[in-house]
C-alpha positions as CSV (number, residue, x, y, z in Angstrom):
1,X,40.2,-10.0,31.2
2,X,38.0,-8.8,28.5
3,X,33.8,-9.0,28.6
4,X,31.5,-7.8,25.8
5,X,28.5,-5.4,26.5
6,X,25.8,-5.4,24.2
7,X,22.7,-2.6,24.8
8,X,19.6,-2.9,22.6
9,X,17.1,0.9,23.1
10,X,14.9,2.1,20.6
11,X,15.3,5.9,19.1
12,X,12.2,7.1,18.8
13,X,13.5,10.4,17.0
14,X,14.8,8.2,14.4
15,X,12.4,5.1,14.6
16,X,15.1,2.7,14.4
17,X,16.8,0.5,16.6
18,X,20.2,1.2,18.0
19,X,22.3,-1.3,19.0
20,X,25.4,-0.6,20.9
21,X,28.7,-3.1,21.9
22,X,31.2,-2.1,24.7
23,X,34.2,-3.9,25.4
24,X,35.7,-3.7,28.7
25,X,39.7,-5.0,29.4
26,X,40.7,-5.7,32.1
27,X,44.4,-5.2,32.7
28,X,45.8,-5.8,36.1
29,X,48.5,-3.4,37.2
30,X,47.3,-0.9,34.1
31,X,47.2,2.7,35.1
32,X,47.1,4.1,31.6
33,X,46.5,3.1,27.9
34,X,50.2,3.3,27.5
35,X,50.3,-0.2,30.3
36,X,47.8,-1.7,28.8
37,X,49.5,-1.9,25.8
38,X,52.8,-2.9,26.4
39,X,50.9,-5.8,28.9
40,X,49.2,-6.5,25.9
41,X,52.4,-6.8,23.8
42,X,54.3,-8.7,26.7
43,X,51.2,-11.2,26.8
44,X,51.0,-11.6,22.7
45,X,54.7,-12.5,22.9
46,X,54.4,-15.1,25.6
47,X,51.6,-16.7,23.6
48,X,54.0,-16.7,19.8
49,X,56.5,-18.3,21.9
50,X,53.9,-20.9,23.7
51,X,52.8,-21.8,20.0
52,X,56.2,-21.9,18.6
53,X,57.2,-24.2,21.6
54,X,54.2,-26.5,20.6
55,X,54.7,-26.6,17.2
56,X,58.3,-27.9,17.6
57,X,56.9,-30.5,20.2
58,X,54.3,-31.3,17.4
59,X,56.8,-31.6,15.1
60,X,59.6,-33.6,16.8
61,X,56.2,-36.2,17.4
62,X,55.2,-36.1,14.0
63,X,58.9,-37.3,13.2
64,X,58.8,-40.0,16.1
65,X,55.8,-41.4,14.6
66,X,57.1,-41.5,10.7
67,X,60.0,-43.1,12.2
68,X,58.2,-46.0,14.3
69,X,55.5,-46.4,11.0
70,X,58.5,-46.7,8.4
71,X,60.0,-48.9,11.3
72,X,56.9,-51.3,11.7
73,X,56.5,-52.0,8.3
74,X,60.5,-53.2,7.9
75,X,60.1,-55.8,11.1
76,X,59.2,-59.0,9.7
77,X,56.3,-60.7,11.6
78,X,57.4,-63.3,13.9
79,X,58.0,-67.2,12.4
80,X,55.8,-69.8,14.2
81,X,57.2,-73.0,14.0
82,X,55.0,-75.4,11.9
83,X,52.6,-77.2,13.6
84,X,53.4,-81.4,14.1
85,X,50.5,-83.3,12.9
């Protein structure tokens, strides 16, 4: 979807080195900047909902666990019948 171009040439009219980054997108199904912007907006809104999703899920865990900690420390420990000498 997206690659970085990086050109390194040196200007001898200026003596210094010019360095030049191009980035290239990829859109498929793009024909204008218009597209790639609303596929751009489309894909940004799947990935807020994706991380929405997972936080919920993160949180409904994060509860499970409180729940079976607070829950293991009220279970008293099995009694073992004293030992005949």
């Amino acid at each position: 979807m997206r690659k970085d171009f990086e050109s390194i040439e040196w200007d001898s009219e200026k003596n210094a080195v010019v360095i030049t980054t191009q980035t290239q997108v990829n859109i498929d199904g793009a024909e204008n900047i218009e597209d790639v912007k609303e596929k751009l907006k489309g894909r940004l809104k799947s990935i807020v909902g994706q991380v929405k999703n997972l936080k919920a899920e993160a949180e409904d865990i994060k509860s499970m666990l409180n729940k079976l900690e607070g829950k293991a420390e009220t279970i008293p420990a099995p009694v073992q019948p004293p030992e005949k000498l």
